[in-house]
N, C-alpha and C positions, 0 to 999 in steps of 0.2 A: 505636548510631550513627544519626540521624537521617538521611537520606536524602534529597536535594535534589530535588522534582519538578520534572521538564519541563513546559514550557509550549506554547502554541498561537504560532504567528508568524504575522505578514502583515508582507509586504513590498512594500509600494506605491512603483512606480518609471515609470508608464504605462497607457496605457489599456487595453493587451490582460494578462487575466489568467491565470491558470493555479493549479488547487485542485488543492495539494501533499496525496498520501493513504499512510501510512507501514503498515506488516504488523503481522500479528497477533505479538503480546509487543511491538511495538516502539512509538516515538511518533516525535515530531516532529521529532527530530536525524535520524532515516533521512533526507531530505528538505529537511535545514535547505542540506546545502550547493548542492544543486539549484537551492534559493529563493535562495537570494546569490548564483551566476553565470547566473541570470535577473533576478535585480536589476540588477547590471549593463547586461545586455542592455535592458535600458529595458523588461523584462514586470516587474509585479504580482504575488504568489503572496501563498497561505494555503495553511497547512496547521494543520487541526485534530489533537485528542486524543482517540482516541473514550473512550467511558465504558472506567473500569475499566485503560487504558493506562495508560504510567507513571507506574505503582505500584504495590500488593504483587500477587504470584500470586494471595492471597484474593479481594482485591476483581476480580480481572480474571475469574476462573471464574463471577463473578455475574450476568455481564452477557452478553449474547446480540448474533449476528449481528446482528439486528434496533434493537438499540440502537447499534448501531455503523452501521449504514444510517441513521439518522434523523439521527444528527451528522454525517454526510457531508451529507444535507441541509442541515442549519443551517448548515453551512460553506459550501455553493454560495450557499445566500441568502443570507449576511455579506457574502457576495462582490455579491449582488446589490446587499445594501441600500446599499454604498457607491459605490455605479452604475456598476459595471461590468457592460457587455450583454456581451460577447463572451469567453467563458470557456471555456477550456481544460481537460483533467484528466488528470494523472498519476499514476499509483500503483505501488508496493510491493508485490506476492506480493498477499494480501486485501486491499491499497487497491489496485489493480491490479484485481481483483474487485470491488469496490465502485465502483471508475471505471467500468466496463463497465458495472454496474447501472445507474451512473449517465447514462449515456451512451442507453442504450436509455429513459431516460423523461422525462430534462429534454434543455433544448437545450444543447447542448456544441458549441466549434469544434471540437475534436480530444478523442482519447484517446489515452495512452499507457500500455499495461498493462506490466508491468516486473517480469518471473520471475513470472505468474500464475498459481496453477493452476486449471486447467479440469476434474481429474478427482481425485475425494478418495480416491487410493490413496496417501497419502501422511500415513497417520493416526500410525503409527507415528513416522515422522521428526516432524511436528509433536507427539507427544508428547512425541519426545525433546529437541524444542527448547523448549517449551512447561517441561520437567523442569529442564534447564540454567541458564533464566531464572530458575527458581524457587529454583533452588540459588546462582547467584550474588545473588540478592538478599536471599536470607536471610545468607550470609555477607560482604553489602555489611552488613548490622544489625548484625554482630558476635558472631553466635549459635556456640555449640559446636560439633563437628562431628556429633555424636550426635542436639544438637535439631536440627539440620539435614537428617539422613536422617529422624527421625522425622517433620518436617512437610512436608518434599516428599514423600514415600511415603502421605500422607493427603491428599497436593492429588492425587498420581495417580489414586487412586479418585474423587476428587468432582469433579475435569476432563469426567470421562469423558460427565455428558451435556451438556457446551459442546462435544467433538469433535463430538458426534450431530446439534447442530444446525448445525456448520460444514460437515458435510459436506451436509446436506439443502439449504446457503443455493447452495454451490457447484453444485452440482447444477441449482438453481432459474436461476444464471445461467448455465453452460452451457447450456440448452435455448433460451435466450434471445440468444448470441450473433449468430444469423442477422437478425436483428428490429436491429442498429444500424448506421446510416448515415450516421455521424461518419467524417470521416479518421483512420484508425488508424494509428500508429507501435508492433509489437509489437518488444520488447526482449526477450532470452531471454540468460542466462549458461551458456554451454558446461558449465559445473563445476557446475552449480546442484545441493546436498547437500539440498534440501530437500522440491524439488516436482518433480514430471514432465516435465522440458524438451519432453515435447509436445504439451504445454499450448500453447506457443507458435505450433505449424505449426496446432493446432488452431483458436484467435483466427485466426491469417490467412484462413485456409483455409475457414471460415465466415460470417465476418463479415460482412455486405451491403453493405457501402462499396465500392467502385470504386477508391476514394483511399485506396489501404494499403501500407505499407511494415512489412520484418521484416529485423534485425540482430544474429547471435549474434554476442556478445562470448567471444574465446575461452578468457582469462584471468583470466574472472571466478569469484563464488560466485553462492549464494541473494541475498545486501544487495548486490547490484551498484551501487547507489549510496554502499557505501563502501568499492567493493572497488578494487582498483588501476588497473581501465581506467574508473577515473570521469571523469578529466577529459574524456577522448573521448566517453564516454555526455553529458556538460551538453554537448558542441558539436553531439552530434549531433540530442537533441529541440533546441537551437536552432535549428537548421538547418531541423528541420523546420518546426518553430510557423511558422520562416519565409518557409516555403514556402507556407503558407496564406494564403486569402481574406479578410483581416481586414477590415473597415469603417473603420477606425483604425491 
């Protein structure tokens, strides 16, 4: 069975924009419904696909932190080259991580990191979610169940040095949280099965910004963008976004 790939979206609706960034195993639906009730609201969004997202476990263990930073660039400059100045940026668990990166080295209005973590004790859970991915999309192809233990138990061994550099990249931006001075709205899921909920008090609680706000949701999971208190999380970054100093 053939397997329908996601794509990249931009949803142009106004001048103030917002670069939608979806977690590692996931793409652009994490994020697509965010971008639709900020279209609405008269904001702009893009969200990109980094390298290797979806699609197979194979190609996704190929590709590095680092290639997935540099398509977060391309996607703030897309945003540039169709001229929007005033850019915003949300993300997902590692786009969450990748916003913060991003946030410390280009000009951002805002960020909003969203179930990110801060501290890579969390190898184990992202292997097992990282395993899960791997097992449902072998059996989206229509594969046996036999070749299906046989080749996710051969991605677990050859994952193992993409954890090595996920953990070093996380790492590289925690030390760096103190150093951004963007308005931060941090987002945290009470339930979160995946990463360190104190991740969250952490981003607050270091960040250098002045203009910070922090909201656990208490009904939520780890994909709080498709978990039940979604509709409340799209009113609440609107609320914020508009609560900033736009020029426009």
């Amino acid at each position: 069975m053939k397997i329908k790939q996601p794509e990249p979206f931009t949803f142009e609706a106004g001048p103030r924009a917002v670069l939608l960034l979806h977690g590692f195993t996931g793409h652009s639906a994490d994020v697509r419904m965010v971008g639709r009730f900020l279209e609405k609201k008269g904001y702009t969004s893009h969200a990109p696909i980094y390298r290797g997202h979806g699609t197979s476990p194979e190609k996704l263990i190929e590709t590095s932190p680092e290639d997935w930073w540099e398509d977060v660039l391309q996607a703030y400059d897309h945003l540039r080259d169709l001229g929007y100045k005033e850019i915003a940026v949300a993300g997902l668990s590692m786009g969450g991580a990748l916003g913060l990166k991003l946030a410390n080295c280009k000009p951002v209005k805002a960020v909003i990191p969203m179930c990110t973590p801060m501290f890579f004790d969390n190898e184990e859970q992202l292997t097992k979610g990282f395993l899960f991915f791997a097992k449902q999309y072998k059996q989206l192809e229509g594969k046996a169940n036999d070749e299906v233990d046989k080749e996710v138990a051969l991605l677990k061994e050859r994952s193992k040095p993409l954890f090595q550099q996920i953990g070093a990249f996380i790492e590289e931006i925690n030390k760096s949280v103190d150093m951004i001075y963007a308005p931060t709205f941090v987002v945290q899921a009470r339930n979160d099965e995946m990463i360190n909920p104190e991740s969250a008090n952490f981003i607050y609680e270091n960040i250098a910004t002045e203009e910070k706000q922090i909201k656990w949701y208490e009904h939520s999971g780890h994909v709080i963008t498709l978990d039940k208190e979604r509709d409340l999380l799209h009113e609440d970054i609107w609320k914020f976004l508009e609560s900033l100093n736009w020029e426009q």
